[in-house]
VMD Tcl script that draws the C-alpha trace (Angstrom):
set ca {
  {4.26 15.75 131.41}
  {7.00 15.18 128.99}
  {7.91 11.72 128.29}
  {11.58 10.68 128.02}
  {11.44 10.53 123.96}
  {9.90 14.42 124.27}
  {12.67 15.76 126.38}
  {15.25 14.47 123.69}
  {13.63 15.71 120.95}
  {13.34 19.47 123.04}
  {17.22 18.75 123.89}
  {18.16 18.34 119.72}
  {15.96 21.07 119.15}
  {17.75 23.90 121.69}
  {21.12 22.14 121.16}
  {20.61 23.03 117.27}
  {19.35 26.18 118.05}
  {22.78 27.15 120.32}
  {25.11 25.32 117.93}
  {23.65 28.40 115.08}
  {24.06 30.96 117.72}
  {27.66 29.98 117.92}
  {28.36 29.85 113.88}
  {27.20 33.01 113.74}
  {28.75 34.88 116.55}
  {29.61 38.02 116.30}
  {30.69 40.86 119.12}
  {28.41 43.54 119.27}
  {30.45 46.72 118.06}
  {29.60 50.58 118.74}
  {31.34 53.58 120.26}
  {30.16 54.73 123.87}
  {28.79 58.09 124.53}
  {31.23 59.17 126.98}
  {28.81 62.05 128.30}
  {26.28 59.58 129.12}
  {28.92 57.83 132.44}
  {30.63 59.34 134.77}
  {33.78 61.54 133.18}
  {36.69 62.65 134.29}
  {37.22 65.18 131.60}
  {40.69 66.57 132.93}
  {43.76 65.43 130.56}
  {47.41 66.58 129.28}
  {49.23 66.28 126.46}
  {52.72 64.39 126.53}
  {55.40 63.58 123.84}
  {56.98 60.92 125.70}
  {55.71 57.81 127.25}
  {58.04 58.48 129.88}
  {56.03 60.87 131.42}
  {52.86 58.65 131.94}
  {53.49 58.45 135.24}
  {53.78 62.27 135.94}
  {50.50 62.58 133.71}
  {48.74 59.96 135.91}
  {49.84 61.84 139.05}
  {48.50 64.68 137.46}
  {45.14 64.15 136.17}
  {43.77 61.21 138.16}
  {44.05 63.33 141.35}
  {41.46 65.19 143.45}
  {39.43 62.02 143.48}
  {39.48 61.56 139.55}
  {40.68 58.45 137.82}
  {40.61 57.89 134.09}
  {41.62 60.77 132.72}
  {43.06 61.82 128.94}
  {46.36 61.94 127.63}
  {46.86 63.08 124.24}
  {49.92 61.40 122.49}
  {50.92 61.30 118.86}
  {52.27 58.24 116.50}
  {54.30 58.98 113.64}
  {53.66 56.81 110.58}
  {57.53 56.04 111.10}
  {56.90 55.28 114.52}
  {53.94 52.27 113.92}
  {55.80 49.50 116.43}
  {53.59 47.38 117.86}
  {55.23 46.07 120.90}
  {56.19 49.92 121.67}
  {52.62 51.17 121.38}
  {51.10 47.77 123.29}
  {53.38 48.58 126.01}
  {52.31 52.32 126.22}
  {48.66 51.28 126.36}
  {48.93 48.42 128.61}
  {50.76 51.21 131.02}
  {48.55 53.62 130.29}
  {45.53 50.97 131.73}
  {47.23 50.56 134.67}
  {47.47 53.97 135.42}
  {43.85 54.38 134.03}
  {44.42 57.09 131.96}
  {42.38 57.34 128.39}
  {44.28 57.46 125.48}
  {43.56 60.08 122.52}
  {46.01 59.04 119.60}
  {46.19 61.59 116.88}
  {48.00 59.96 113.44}
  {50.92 61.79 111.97}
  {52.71 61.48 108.99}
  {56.70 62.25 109.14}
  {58.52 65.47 109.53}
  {60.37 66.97 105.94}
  {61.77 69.76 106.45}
  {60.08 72.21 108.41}
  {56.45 70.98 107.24}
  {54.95 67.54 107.81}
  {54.22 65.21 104.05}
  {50.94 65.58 102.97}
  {49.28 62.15 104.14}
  {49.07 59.33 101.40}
  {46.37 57.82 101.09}
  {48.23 53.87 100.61}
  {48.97 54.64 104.48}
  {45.21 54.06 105.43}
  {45.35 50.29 105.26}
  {48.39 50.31 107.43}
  {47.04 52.87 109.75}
  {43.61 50.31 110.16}
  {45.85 47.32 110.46}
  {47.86 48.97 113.12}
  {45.58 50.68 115.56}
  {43.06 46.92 114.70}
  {45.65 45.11 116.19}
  {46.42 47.23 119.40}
  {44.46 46.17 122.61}
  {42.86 49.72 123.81}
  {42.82 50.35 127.35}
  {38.96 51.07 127.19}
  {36.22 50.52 124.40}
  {36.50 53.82 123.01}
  {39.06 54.32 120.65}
  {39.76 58.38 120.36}
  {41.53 58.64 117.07}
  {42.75 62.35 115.41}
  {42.96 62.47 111.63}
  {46.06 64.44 111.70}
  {46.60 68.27 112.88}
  {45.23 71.46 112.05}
  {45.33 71.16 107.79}
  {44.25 74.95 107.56}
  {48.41 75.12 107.76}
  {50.28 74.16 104.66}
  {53.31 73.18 107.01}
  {50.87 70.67 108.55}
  {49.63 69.35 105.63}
  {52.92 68.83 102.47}
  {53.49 72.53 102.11}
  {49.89 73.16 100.77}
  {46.32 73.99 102.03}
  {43.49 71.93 100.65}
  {40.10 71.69 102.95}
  {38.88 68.91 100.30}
  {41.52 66.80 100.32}
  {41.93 66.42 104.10}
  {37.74 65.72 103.50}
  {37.87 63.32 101.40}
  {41.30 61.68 103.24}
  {39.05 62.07 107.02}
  {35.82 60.19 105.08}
  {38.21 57.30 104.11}
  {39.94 57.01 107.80}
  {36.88 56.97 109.19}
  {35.32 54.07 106.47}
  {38.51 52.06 106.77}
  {38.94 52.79 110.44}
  {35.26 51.41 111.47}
  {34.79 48.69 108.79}
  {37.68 47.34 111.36}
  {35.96 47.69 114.18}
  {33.03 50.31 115.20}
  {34.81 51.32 118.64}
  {36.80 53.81 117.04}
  {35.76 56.83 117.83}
  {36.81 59.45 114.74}
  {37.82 63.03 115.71}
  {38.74 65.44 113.01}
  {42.26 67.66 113.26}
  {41.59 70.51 115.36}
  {41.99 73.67 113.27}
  {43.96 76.81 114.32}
  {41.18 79.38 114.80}
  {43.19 82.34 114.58}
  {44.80 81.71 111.44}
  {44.23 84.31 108.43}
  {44.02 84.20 104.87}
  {47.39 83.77 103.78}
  {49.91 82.38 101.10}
  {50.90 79.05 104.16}
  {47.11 79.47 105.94}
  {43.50 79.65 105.70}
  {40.79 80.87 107.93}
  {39.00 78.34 109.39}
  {35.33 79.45 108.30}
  {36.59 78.98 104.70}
  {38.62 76.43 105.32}
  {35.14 74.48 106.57}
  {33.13 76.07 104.18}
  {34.89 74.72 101.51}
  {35.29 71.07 102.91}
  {30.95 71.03 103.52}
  {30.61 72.10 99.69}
  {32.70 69.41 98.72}
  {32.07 67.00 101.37}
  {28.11 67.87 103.03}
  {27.62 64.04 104.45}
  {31.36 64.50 106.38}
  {29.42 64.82 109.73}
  {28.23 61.07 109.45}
  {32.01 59.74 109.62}
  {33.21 61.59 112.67}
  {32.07 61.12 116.47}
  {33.27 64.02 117.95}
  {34.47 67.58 117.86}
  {38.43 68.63 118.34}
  {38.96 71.91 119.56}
  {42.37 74.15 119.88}
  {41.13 76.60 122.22}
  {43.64 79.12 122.67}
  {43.71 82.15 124.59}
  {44.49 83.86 121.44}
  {45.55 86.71 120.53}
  {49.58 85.91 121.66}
  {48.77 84.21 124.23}
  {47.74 86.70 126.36}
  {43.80 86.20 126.03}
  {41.41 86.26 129.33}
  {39.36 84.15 130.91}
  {36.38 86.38 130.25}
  {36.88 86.71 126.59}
  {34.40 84.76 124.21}
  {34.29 83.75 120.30}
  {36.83 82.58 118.19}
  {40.47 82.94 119.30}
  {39.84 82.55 122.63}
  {39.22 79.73 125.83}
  {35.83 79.38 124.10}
  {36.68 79.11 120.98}
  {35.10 75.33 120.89}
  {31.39 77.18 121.25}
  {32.75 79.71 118.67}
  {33.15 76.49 116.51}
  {29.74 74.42 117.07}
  {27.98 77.56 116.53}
  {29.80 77.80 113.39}
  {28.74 74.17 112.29}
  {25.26 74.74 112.95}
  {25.20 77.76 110.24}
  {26.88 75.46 107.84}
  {24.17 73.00 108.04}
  {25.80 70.51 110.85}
  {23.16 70.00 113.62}
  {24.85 66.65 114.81}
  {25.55 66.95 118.49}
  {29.02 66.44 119.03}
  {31.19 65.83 122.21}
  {34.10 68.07 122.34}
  {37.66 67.27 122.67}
  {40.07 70.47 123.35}
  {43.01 68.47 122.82}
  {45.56 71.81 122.68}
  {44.75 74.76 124.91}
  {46.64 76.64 127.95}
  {48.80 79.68 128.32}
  {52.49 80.14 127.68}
  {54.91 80.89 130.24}
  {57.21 83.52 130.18}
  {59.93 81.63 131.68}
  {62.15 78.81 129.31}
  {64.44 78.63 127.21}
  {63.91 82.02 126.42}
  {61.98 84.94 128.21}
  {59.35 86.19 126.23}
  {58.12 88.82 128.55}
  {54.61 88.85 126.86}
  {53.37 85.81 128.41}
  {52.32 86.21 131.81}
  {54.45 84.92 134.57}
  {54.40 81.30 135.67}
  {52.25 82.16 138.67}
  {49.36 83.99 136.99}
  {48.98 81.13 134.35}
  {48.61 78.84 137.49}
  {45.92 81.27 138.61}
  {44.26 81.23 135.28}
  {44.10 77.14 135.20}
  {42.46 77.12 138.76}
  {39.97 80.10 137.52}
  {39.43 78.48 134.07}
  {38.45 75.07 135.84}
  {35.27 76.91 137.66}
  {34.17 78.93 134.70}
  {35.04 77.80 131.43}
  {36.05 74.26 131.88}
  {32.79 73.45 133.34}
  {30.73 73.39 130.09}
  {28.81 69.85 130.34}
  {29.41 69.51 126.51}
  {33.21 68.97 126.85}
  {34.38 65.68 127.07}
  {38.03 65.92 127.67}
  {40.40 68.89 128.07}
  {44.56 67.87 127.13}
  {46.40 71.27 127.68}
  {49.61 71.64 125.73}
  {52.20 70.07 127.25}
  {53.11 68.53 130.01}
  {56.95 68.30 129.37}
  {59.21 69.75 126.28}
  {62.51 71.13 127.35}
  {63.86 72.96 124.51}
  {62.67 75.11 121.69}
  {60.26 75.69 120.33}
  {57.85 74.91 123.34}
  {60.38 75.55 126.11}
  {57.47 78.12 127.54}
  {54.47 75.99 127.01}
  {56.24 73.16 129.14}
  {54.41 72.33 132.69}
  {57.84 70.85 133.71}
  {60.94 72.70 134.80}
  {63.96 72.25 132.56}
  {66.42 69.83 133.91}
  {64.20 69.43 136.95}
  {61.82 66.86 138.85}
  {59.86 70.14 139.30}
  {56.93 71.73 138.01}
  {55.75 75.36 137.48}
  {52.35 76.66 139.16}
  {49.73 75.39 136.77}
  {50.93 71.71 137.85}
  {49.71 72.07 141.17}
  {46.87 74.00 140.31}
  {45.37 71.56 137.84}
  {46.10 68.78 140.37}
  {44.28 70.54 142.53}
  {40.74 71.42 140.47}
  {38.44 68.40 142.06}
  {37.66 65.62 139.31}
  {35.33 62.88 138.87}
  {36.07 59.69 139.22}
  {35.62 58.36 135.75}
  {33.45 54.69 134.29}
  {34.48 53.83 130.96}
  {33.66 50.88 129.48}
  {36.40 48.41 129.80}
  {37.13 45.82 126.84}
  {36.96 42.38 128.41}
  {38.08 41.22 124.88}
  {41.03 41.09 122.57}
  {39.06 42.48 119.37}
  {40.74 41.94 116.15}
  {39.51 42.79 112.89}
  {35.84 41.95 114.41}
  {37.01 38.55 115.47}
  {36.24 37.61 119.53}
  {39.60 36.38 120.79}
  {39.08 35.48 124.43}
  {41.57 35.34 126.88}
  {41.57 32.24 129.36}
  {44.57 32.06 131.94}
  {46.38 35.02 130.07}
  {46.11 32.61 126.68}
  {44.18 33.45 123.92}
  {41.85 31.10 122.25}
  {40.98 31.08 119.30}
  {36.76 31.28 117.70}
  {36.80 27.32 117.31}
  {38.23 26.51 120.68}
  {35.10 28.87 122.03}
  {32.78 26.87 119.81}
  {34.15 23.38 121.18}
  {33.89 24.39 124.36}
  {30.68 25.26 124.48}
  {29.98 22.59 122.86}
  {31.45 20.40 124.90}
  {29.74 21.96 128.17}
  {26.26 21.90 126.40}
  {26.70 18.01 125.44}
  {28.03 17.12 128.92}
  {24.72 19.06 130.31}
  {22.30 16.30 127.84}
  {24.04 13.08 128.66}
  {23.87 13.75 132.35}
  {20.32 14.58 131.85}
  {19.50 11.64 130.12}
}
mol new
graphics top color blue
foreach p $ca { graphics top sphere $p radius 0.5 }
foreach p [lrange $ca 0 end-1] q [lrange $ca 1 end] { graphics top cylinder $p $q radius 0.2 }
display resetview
């Protein structure tokens, strides 16, 4: 038996042990495998917050919930209470958000990223509260375009700029989850281009450890060439171009297993703003979603699939729009891609505030800050000993 004097002496021993615990506190940080719970891999991509709603109604259906929406912010466009409300919105529809980083629009080409933005890029998507643990971020769009990327092409700059997103972007706080820009497969060798396999080539020589700082894979899987590709096709320029593009990383050297994102994909209508008679007609692309969803769609590597675009009303994407101009209506595809059956999906949901790898717990909607945690426990703990003794 332990006497009273032996029970103290235990107490001041576990109370000291606890009180280091507390001083030296800190949230355990890592990105989720989103292949390992269930997934509901079906997403859009929307320009406007306003259409959350219409992307909720869209992707959560046929028994799914948490689906993807693919949404851009500008480096001009960094507000924080616009982008907190978004998210918190986006939570309660449970929808997943994939945020790919822009710069501003010159011109007819977007400014070549500078790298003085990275700090405020960390600062800004740190101090967001995510609407799951995963943070999907997209170092900018498809640099194997000079008009994407200041008017030039240059596969080891956009290296060298995706290695110090991801450093910056983690050192905040692990959850991120780094995806590089999808590349435009079909793209030649050109004066304002470059083919992707050289384009990656080149970015390896100068950059061979590059596969340690992202998490994922970003795919634009077109149905290339104009638009007109089949379901059945295969390789590069096509639905599967994504297995066109892992296959391609394993013969540079990558074996890293990444998840795939196909953040742009879909076919063109020929009805918008303008007719291009090429595209097939608004009813056969609907047929080709429903088909694509049995066949292609079903690959267990993909983890979400944001066809381009849910809603643009004027030029130049009049014909890739899902919505009907000046209408509540949608074309085909809508329906069909509400219709595919989806999973119902489990991410892990933040029950934290996390700022720059600080705790913040919320108690009756009020944050509290690391000290008031400390105290309290404390508090509890001490209450505990003097009713024990």
């Amino acid at each position: 038996m332990i006497n009273k004097s032996g029970k103290l002496i235990l107490s001041i021993f576990l109370l000291a042990l606890v009180l280091l615990k507390i001083n030296y506190l800190k949230p355990a940080f890592a990105i989720n495998d989103p292949l390992q719970v269930p997934n509901n891999k079906y997403g859009i991509h929307i320009v406007d917050e306003n259409d959350l709603e219409n992307a909720a109604t869209l992707v959560n259906s046929s028994n799914g919930l948490w689906g993807y929406v693919t949404m851009v912010i500008r480096e001009d466009d960094r507000n924080l209470d616009k982008w907190q409300a978004i998210f918190n919105r986006m939570k309660s529809y449970k929808l997943i958000p994939i945020i790919r980083l822009a710069t501003k629009l010159t011109g007819n080409y977007w400014m070549k990223p500078d790298e003085s933005e990275i700090q405020k890029w960390s600062d800004f998507l740190t101090t967001l509260t995510w609407p799951i643990k995963n943070r999907y971020v997209i170092v900018f769009n498809e640099p194997n375009h000079a008009k994407e990327w200041g008017g030039t092409v240059n596969p080891e700059e956009y290296g060298r700029l995706l290695i110090k997103y991801s450093q910056s972007l983690k050192q905040k706080n692990s959850d991120f989850f780094i995806l590089p820009a999808g590349l435009d497969a079909s793209a030649p060798n050109s004066s304002v281009t470059m083919d992707e396999v050289n384009f990656l080539k080149i970015l390896l020589k100068e950059h061979p450890d590059v596969a340690g700082y992202i998490d994922g894979w970003t795919s634009h899987s077109y149905p290339n060439p104009g638009f007109r590709g089949k379901i059945t096709d295969s390789g590069r320029g096509t639905l599967q171009t994504f297995d066109w593009e892992l296959s391609l990383l394993k013969d540079l050297g990558i074996d890293k297993f990444f998840p795939v994102f196909i953040t742009e994909t879909g076919w063109p209508h020929r009805e918008g703003d303008q007719i291009v008679n090429s595209y097939y007609s608004a009813d056969e692309v609907g047929n080709l979603i429903a088909q694509t969803a049995q066949t292609i769609w079903s690959d267990s590597r993909i983890t979400a699939i944001t066809p381009f675009l849910l809603n643009y009303l004027s030029e130049p994407f009049s014909n890739f729009s899902w919505q009907v101009k000046n209408e509540a209506d949608f074309y085909p595809q809508f329906d069909s891609y509400r219709s595919i059956p989806k999973h119902a999906g489990r991410p892990v949901i933040n029950d934290f505030s996390i700022v720059n790898k600080d705790i913040t717990p919320i108690i009756d909607n009020k944050p509290i800050s690391k000290p008031e945690v400390r105290s309290n426990l404390l508090s509890a703990l001490l209450h505990k000993l003097f009713i024990v003794f």
